[in-house]
C-alpha positions in Angstrom: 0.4 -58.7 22.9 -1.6 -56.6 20.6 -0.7 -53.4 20.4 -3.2 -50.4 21.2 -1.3 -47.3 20.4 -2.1 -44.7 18.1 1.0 -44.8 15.9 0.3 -48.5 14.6 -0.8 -49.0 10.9 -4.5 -48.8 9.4 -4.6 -52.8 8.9 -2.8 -53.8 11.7 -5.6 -51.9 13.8 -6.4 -54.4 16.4 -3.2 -56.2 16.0 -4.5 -59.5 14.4 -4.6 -60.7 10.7 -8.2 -60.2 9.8 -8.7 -63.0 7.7 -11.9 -65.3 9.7 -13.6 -67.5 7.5 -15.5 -70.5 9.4 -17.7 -70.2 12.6 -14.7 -71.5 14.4 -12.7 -68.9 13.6 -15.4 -66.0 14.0 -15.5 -67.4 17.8 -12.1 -67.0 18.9 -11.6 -63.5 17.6 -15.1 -62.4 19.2 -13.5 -63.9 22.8 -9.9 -62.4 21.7 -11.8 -58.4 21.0 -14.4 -58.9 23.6 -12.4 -57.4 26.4 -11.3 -54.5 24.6 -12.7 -51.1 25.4 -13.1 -50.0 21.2 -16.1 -51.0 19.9 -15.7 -53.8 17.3 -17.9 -55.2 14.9 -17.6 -57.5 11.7 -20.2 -57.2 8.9 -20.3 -59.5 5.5 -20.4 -57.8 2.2 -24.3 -57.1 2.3 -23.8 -55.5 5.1 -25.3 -57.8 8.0 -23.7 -58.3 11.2 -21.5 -61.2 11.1 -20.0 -60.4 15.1 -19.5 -57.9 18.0 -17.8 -57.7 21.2 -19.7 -56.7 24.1 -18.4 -52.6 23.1 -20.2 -52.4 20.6 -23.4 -54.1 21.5 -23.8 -52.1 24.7 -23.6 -49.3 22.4 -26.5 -50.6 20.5 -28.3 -52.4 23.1 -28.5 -55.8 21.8 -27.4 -59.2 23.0 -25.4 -61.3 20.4 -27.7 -63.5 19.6 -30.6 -61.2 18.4 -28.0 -58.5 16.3 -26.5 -61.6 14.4 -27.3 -62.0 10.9 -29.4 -58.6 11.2 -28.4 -55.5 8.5 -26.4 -52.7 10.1 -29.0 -50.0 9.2 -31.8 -51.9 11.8 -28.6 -52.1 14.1 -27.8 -48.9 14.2 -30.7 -46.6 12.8 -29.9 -43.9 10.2 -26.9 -42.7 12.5 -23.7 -40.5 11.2 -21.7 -44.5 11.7 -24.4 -46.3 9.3 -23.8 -43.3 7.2 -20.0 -43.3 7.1 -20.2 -47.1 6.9 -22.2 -47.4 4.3 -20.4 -44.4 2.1 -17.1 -46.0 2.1 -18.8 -50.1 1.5 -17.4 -50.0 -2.2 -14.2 -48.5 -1.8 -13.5 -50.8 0.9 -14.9 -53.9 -0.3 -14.5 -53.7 -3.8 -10.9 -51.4 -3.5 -9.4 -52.8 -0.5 -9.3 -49.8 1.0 -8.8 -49.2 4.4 -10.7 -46.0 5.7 -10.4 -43.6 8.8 -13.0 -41.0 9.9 -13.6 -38.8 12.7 -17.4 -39.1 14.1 -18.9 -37.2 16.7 -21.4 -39.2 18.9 -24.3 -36.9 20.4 -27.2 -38.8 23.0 -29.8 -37.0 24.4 -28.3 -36.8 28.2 -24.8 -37.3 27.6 -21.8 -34.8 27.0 -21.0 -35.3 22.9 -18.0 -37.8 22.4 -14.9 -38.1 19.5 -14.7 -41.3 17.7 -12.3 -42.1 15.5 -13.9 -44.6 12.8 -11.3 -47.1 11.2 -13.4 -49.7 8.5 -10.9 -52.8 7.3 -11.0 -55.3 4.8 -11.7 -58.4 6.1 -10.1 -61.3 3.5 -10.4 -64.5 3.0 -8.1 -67.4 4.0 -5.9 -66.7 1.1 -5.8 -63.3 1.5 -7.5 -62.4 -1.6 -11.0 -62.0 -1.7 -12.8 -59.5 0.4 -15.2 -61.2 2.3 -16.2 -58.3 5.3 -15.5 -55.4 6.5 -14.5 -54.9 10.3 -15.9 -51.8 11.7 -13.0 -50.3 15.2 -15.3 -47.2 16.6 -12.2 -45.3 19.8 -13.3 -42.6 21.9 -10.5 -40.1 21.2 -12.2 -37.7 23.2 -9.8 -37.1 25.5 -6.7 -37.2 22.9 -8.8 -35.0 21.0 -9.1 -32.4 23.8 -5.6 -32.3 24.4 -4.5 -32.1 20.7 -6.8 -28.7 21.1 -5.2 -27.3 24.1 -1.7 -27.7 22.8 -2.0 -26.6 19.5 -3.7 -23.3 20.8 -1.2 -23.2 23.8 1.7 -23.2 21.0 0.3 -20.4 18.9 -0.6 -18.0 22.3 3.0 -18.3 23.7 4.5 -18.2 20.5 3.2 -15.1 19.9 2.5 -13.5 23.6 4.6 -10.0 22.7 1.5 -9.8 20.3 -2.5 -9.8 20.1 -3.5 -13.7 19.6 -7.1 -14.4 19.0 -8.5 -18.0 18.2 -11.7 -19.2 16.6 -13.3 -22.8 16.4 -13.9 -24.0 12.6 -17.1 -21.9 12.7 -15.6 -17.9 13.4 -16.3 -18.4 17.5 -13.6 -16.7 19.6 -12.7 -19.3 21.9 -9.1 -18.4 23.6 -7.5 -14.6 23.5 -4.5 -13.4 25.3 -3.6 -10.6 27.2 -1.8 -8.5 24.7 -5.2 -8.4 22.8 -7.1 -6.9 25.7 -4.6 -4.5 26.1 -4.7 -3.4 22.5 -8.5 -3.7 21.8 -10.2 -2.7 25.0 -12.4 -5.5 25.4 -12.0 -8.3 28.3 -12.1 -12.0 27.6 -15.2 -12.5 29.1 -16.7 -10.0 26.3 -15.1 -11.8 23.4 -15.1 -15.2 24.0 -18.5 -16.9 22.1 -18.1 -13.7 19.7 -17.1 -13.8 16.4 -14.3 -11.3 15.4 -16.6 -9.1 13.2 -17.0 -7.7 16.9 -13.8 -5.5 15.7 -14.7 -4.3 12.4 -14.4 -1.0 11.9 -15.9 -0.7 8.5 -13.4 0.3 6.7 -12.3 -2.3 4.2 -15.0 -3.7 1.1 -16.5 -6.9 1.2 -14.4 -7.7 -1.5 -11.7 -7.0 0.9 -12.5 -10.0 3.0 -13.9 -12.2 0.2 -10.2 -12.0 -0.9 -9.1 -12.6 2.7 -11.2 -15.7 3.3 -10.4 -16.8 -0.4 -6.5 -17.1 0.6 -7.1 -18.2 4.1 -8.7 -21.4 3.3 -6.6 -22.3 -0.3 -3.5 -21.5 1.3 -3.6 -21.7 4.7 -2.6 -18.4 6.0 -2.8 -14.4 4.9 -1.4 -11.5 6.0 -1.4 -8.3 5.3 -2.5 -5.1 7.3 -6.7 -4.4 8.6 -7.7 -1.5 10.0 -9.9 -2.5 13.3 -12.3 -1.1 15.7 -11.2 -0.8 19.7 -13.6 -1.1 22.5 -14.0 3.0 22.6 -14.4 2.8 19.3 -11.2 4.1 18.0 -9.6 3.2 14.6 -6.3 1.8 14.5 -4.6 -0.6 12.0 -2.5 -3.5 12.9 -0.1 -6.0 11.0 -2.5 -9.1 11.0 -1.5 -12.6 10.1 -3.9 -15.3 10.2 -3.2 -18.9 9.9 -5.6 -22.4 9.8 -4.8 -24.7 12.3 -5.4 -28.6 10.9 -5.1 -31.6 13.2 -3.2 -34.7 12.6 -6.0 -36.4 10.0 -5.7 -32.9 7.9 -8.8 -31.4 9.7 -9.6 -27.9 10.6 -9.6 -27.1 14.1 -8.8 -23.8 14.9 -8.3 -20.2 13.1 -5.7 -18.6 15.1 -5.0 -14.6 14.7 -1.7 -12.7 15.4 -1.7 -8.9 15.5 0.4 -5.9 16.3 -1.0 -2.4 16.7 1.5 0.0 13.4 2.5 3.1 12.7 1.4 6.0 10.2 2.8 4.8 7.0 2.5 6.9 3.5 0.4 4.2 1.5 -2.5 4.0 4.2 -5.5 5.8 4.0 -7.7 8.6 5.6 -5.9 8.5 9.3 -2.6 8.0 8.5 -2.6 10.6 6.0 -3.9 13.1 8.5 -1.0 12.1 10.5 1.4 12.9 8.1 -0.3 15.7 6.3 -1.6 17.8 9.4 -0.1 20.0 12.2 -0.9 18.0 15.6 -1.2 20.9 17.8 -3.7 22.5 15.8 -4.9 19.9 13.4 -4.6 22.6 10.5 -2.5 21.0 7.2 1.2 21.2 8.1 4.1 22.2 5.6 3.5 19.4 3.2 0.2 19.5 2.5 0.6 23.6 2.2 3.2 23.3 -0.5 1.2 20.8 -2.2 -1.7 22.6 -2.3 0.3 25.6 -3.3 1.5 24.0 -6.9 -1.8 22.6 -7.7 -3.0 26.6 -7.3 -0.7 28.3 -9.2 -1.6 25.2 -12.2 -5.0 26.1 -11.6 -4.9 29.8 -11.6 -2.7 29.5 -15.0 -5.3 27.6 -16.8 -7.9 29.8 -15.7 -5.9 33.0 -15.5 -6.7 34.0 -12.5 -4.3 35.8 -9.2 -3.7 33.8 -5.7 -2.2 35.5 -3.1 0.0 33.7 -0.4 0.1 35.1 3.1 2.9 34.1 5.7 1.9 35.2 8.9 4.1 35.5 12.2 3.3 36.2 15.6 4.9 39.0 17.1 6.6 38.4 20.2 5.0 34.8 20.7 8.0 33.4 22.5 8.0 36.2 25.1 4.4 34.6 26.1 6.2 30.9 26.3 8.5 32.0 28.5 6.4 34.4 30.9 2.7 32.2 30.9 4.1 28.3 29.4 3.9 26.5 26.5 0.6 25.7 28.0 -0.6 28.8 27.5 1.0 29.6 24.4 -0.3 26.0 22.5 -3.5 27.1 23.5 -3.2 30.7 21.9 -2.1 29.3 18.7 -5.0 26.4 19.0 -7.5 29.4 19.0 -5.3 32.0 16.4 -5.8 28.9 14.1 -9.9 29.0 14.5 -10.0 32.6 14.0 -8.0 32.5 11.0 -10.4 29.8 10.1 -13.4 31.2 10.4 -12.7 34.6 8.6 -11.4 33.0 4.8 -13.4 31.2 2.9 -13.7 27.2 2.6 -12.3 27.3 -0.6 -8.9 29.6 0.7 -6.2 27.1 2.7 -5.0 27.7 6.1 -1.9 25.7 7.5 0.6 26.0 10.2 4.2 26.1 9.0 6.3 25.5 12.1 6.0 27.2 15.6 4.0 30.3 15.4 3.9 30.8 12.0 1.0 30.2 9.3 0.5 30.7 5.9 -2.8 31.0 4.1 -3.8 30.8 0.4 -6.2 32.6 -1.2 -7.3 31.9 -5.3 -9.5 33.3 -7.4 -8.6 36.5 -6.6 -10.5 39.1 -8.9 -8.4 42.3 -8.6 -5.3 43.0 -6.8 -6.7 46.0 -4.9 -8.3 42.8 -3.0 -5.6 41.8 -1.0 -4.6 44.6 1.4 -8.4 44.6 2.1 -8.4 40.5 3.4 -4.6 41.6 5.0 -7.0 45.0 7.0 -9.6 42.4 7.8 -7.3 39.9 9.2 -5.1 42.6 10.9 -8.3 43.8 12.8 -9.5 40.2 14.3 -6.1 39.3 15.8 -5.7 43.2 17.5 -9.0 41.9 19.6 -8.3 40.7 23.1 -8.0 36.8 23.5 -8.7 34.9 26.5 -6.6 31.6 27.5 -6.9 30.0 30.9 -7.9 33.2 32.7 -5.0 35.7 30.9 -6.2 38.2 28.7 -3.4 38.3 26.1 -2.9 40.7 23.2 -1.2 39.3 20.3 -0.1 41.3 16.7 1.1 39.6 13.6 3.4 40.2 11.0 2.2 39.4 7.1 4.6 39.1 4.1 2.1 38.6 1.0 3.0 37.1 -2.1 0.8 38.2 -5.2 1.0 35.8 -8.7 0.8 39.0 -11.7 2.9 36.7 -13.7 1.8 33.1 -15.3 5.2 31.6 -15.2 5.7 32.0 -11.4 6.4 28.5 -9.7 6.1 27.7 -5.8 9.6 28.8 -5.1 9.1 32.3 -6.4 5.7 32.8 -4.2 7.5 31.5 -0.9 10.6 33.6 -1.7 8.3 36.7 -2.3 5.8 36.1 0.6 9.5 35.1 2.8 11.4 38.2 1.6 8.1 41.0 2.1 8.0 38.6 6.1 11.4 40.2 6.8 10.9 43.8 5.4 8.1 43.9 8.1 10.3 42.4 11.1 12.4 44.9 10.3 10.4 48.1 10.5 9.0 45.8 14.1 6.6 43.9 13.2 2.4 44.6 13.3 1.8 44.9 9.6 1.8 43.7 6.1 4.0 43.8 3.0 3.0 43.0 -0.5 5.3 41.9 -3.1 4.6 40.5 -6.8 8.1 40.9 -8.1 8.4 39.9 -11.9 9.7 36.1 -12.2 13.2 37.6 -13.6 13.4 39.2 -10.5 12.8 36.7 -8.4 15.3 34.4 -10.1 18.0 37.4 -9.8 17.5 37.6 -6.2 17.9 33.9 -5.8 20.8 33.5 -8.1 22.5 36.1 -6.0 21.4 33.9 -2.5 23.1 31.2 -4.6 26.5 33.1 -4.6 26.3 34.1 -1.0 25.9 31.0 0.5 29.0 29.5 -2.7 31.2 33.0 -0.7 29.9 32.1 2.9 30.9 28.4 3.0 34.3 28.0 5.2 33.6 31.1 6.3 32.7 32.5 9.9 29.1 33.8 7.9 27.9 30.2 8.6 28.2 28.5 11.8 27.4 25.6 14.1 25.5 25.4 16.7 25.1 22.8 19.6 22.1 21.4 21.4 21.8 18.8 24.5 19.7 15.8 23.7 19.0 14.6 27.6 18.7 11.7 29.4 15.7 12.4 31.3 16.3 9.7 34.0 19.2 11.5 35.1 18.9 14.9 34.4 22.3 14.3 32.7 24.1 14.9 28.8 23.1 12.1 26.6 24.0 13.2 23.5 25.5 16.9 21.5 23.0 17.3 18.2 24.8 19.6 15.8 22.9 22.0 13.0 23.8 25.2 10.8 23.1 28.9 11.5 23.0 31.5 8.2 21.9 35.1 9.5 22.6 37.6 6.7 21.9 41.3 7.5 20.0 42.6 4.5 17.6 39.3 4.8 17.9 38.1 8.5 18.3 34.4 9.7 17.9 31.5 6.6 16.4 28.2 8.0 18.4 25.0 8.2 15.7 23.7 5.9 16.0 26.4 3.2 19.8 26.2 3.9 19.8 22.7 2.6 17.7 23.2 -0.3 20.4 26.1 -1.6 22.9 23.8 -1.0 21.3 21.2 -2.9 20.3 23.2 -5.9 24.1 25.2 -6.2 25.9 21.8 -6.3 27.1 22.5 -2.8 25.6 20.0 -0.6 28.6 17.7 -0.2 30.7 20.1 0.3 28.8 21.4 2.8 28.3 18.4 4.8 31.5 18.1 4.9 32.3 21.0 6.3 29.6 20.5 8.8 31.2 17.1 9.9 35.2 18.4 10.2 33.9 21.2 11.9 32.2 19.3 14.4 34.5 16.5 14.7 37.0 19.2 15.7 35.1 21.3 18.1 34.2 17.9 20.1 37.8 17.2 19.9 38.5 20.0 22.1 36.3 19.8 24.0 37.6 16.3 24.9 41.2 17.3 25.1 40.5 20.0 27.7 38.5 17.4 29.9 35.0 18.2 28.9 32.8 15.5 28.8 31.0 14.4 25.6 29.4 11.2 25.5 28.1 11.5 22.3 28.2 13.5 19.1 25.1 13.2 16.6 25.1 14.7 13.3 22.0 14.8 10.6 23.2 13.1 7.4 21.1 14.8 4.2 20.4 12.8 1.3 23.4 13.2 -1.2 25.6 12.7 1.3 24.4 9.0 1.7 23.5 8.6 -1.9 26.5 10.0 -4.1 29.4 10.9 -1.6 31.5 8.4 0.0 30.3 8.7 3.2 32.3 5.8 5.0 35.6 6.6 3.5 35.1 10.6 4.5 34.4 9.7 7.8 37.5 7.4 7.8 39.4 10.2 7.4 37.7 12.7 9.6 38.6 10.2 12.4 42.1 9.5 11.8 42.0 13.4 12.5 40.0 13.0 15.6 40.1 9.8 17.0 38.6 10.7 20.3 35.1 11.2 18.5 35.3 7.8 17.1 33.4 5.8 19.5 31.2 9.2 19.9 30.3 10.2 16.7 26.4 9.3 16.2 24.7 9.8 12.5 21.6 10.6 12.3 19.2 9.5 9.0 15.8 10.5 8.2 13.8 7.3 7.8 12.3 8.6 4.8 15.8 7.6 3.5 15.7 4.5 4.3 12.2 3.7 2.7 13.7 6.0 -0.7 17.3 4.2 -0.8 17.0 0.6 1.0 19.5 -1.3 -1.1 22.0 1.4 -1.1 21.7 2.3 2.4 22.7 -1.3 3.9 25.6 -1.2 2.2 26.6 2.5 4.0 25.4 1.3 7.2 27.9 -1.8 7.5 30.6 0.2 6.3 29.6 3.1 9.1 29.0 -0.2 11.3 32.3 -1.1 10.8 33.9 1.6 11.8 32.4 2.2 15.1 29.9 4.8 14.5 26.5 4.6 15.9 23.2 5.0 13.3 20.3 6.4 14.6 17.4 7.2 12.6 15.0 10.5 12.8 12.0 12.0 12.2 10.7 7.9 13.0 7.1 7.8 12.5 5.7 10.2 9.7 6.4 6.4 7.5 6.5 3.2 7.8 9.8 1.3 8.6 9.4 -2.8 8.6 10.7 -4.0 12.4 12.4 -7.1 9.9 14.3 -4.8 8.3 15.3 -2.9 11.3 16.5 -6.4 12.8 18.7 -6.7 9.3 20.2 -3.4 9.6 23.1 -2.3 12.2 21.0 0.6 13.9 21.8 1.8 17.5 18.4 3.7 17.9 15.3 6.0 17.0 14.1 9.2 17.4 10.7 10.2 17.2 9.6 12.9 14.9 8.3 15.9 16.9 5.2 16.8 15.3 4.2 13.6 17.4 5.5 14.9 20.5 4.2 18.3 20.2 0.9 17.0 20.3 1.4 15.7 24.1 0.1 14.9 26.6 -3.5 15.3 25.5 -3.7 13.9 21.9 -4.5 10.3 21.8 -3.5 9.3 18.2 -0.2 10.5 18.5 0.1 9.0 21.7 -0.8 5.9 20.2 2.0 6.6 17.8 4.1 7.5 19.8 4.0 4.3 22.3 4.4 2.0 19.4 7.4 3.0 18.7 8.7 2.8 22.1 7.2 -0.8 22.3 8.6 -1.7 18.9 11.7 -0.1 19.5 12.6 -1.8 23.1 11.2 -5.2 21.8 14.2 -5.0 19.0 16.6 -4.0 21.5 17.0 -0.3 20.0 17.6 3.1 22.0 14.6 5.2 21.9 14.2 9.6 21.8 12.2 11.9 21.5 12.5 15.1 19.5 10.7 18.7 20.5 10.1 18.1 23.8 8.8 21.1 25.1 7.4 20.9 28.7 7.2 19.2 31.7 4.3 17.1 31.1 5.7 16.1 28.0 8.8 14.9 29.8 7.1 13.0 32.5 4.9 11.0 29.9 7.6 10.1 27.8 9.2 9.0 31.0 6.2 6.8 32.0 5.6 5.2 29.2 9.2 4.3 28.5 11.1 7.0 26.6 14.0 8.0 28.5 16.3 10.2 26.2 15.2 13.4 24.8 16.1 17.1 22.7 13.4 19.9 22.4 13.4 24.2 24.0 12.4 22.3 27.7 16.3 21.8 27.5 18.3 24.0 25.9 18.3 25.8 22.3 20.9 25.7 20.0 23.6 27.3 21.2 27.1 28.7 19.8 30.0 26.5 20.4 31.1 29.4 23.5 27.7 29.7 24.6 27.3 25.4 24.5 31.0 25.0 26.6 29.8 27.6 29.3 26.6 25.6 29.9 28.5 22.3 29.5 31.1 23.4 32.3 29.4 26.4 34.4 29.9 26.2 38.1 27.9 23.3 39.8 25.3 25.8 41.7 25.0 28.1 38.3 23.8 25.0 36.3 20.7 25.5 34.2 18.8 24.7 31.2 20.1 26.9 28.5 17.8 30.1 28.0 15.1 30.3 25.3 15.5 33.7 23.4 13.1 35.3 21.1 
């Protein structure tokens, strides 16, 4: 029984041996084909019509009799079959060939139909000379239709925890999934019968896609990252990969699209560098972009010889308006301290916000020295003016410690030391006023040498302690977590920051030592604890850079928990991801050994880069925590909300825990909550506290349980 499936060979098309040669023989094979559904026809090597079953005439509208003997081309008209038939007549006469073609059939009031063309030699009685060819037209329309559907139902539930868009051959959207709406904006019915240029956010050259396209169609597939247009017209970029779909003759058929909304990452231009670079709260250039802009002044003022002065300016008593109006109130008053500021210096001077409520600003090309307590007057008399938040009429003085460059061989270290150290002489005589102080480089570096061999006397010593700060869960109101970090308050030159703290460290050749010390320390005070029936869940602990670079960080820790062993299964570490980025060979190697011992691996300040989710996958991490400049910007700022819920979605699709860091108020905590960020640290639940201070908030009686007060 001849055989009609589509897996049979190209010459054994209609399951007979093709080899008629009398009129005998013609007639039996037109009664054998006649029933068949597939049009079949048989035409000599000129091209005239030698048979047809009744298929095929009824497609031409002929009787047998009168198409006999008559050339294909009066048969059929100048169609896309006499075409195709009389483009492959030499390579399948003269070359044997057998060919296969796809045709699509249009009349004027039908629906268009597939065909699939096959044209076979038709031999002689020997089998040697070509004598014909035998024209098989199917209608693979309905194969054809469900090749389609699967091969674009495959690629959208393959991919349905991403965007999926697919095009025909021509650029027409013709299928999109839900994970797209979501991420553009736009509906189905609005994209389907568009072309994807709908998303273009104009960002990228035309060189840009001519590259794309190039790649797409000589290899298949690109990917690579596009920044697109949503429906409110928002820019974002996304990880896109696009691939050519080709049916089963090696035919294009579809262009299907995968995409997932990323991150701010250091290599990407305009808004991720203002995500990294700027303050969220106030949108003013954060510490980074300050110190950078520092350097490239003082470079600039040598070559030209000119002075710059740097201001740091603090607010006095700022956290006494958090705590009696809310951080509410007090965002706000440093949102509108930073216009003022703004609109007083000149465009050419910088203005940035350090951390909390301080600022700094930079003024160059300063022509005489007698200049600066004159901009220090004029500043001091805008901020002692009355401001109005939300209905409160709030009075607000500042603190200025003013660094002047008399000397060409000043760096950026000496300025910040100068501007920090003339900050404190003010706090100490209380604040609302101004100190100037161009110390001689020579005295700078004396100054610093000595902080050198205070911090080399006060390490192991009660001069530095730890401090302890709850990291909640926020869907229980309960302990999640103890974060650890150092406190140096010196008399004569009040409290030094964890961050300068490090960077003494660092420079004196101290830095191992010291995170040593800061790891014993710890592991023995949660010991305690643990022994006297306190309960810790866990214990996390900010590794710096030399610590996972040239100590032995796995063997230390070893060691520390032979000492300990009840912290073992508690003791979290915490890694900036910038280290990861910096040190990625090295760091998998740390990490399995850390792995292997039971401690957890978390990694902070997550989203100021760009961390690959594959690598995340490779590496044995327990969670992330959100960088707070991020979460300081919340509820009300969209792009670091953005931020902020890809993480969370990246972050619970690898199966990773997921905080936040600064949380600050209530709002804050109840749209982390809702979007799917359950753990947390920030003032809304407790500053760092002394290990006496931390125990008697850990273990108070039940009714005089509360958040640990904030303290100016």
């Amino acid at each position: 029984m001849p055989d009609h499936d589509e897996t049979r060979s190209p010459d054994d098309s209609l399951g007979l041996d093709v080899q008629p040669t009398d009129a005998r023989g013609l007639a039996h094979y037109a009664n054998i084909v006649a029933a068949l559904p597939d049009r079949i026809a048989l035409v000599d090597r000129s091209g005239r019509l030698l048979t047809a079953n009744v298929a095929f005439l009824q497609s031409i509208g002929r009787q047998l009799d009168d198409a006999i003997g008559q050339p294909f081309m009066s048969l059929c008209g100048e169609s896309p079959l006499t075409t195709l038939l009389y483009h492959h007549l030499s390579a399948c006469l003269d070359q044997a060939q057998t060919i296969v073609e796809d045709w699509l059939e249009t009349r004027e009031h039908d629906e268009p139909r597939q065909h699939e063309v096959r044209l076979l030699p038709c031999r002689d009685a020997q089998g040697e000379l070509v004598t014909g060819i035998v024209i098989e037209v199917r209608d693979v329309s309905a194969i054809r239709d469900v090749e389609r559907r699967l091969l674009q139902s495959a690629a959208v539930y393959a991919a349905t925890s991403e965007g999926v868009l697919i095009t025909d051959p021509a650029g027409i959207v013709v299928a999109v999934n839900t994970a797209f709406t979501q991420i553009t904006g736009y509906a189905e019915s609005e994209i389907l019968g568009q072309k994807p240029s709908l998303l273009n956010a104009q960002w990228h050259s035309q060189g840009f896609f001519i590259s794309l396209w190039r790649r797409l169609l000589r290899q298949g597939a690109w990917q690579g990252e596009i920044w697109n247009r949503r429906k409110n017209g928002e820019i974002y970029r996304q990880r896109l990969t696009i691939r050519r779909v080709l049916d089963q003759r090696g035919r294009l058929v579809n262009f299907v699209g995968l995409f997932a909304e990323r991150t701010a990452s250091p290599e990407t231009p305009r808004l991720a560098e203002h995500l990294i670079h700027y303050d969220a709260l106030t949108k003013l250039p954060n510490h980074l972009l300050f110190e950078s802009r520092l350097e490239h002044a003082i470079e600039l003022g040598r070559r030209k010889e000119s002075l710059l002065a740097l201001f740091i300016v603090d607010l006095d008593h700022f956290s006494h308006i958090n705590s009696s109006l809310g951080y509410q109130i007090g965002d706000d008053l440093l949102r509108t301290i930073g216009l003022k500021l703004r609109e007083t210096i000149r465009p050419s001077d910088t203005l940035a916000r350090l951390r909390a409520d301080q600022f700094a600003l930079l003024f160059e090309d300063i022509e005489d020295s007698d200049e600066v307590p004159q901009i220090a007057n004029r500043l001091k008399t805008l901020m002692s003016k009355p401001i109005w938040i939300r209905g409160h009429q709030l009075h607000v003085s500042f603190s200025a410690g003013i660094a002047l460059s008399t000397e060409l061989l000043e760096d950026r270290r000496a300025l910040l030391t100068n501007a920090e150290s003339a900050l404190r002489q003010v706090k100490r005589r209380g604040g609302n006023g101004f100190q100037i102080l161009s110390s001689a480089p020579e005295q700078v570096a004396r100054e610093h040498l000595q902080l050198l061999a205070r911090l080399r006397a006060a390490l192991g010593t009660s001069e530095i302690q730890l401090q302890y700060r709850p990291s909640m869960d926020m869907s229980t109101d309960g302990l999640d977590a103890v974060a650890v970090s150092m406190h140096w308050e010196l008399p004569e030159l009040g409290l030094i920051t964890q961050e300068r703290l490090l960077a003494l460290a660092e420079e004196s050749g101290l830095i191992l030592e010291l995170g040593d010390w800061v790891l014993t320390q710890a592991c023995r005070q949660v010991q305690d604890w643990i022994d006297r029936g306190l309960t810790i869940k866990r214990l996390a602990i900010e590794i710096s850079e030399a610590q996972l670079t040239r100590g032995d960080l796995a063997r230390t820790l070893a060691q520390r928990l032979e000492d300990y062993p009840a912290v073992a299964t508690r003791l979290d570490l915490e890694f900036s991801e910038r280290l990861l980025v910096k040190h990625r060979e090295q760091i998998a190697e740390v990490f399995q050994g850390l792995n292997e011992l039971g401690i957890g691996i978390c990694l902070s300040e997550v989203g100021i880069g760009w961390t690959a989710p594959a690598l995340l996958q490779r590496l044995p991490i327990r969670g992330l925590k959100i960088h707070s400049s991020f979460i300081e910007a919340l509820p009300n700022a969209h792009h670091e909300l953005a931020v902020v819920e890809a993480l969370i979605a990246m972050a619970q699709a690898l199966g990773l825990e997921i905080s936040a860091d600064g949380v600050r108020t209530k709002d804050q905590q109840y749209q982390l909550l809702s979007i799917g960020c359950l753990k947390a640290q920030g003032d809304l639940f407790g500053e760092p506290l002394s290990a006496a201070q931390f125990e008697s908030w850990l273990n108070p009686p039940p009714a005089l349980k509360q958040p640990a007060p904030l303290s100016n």
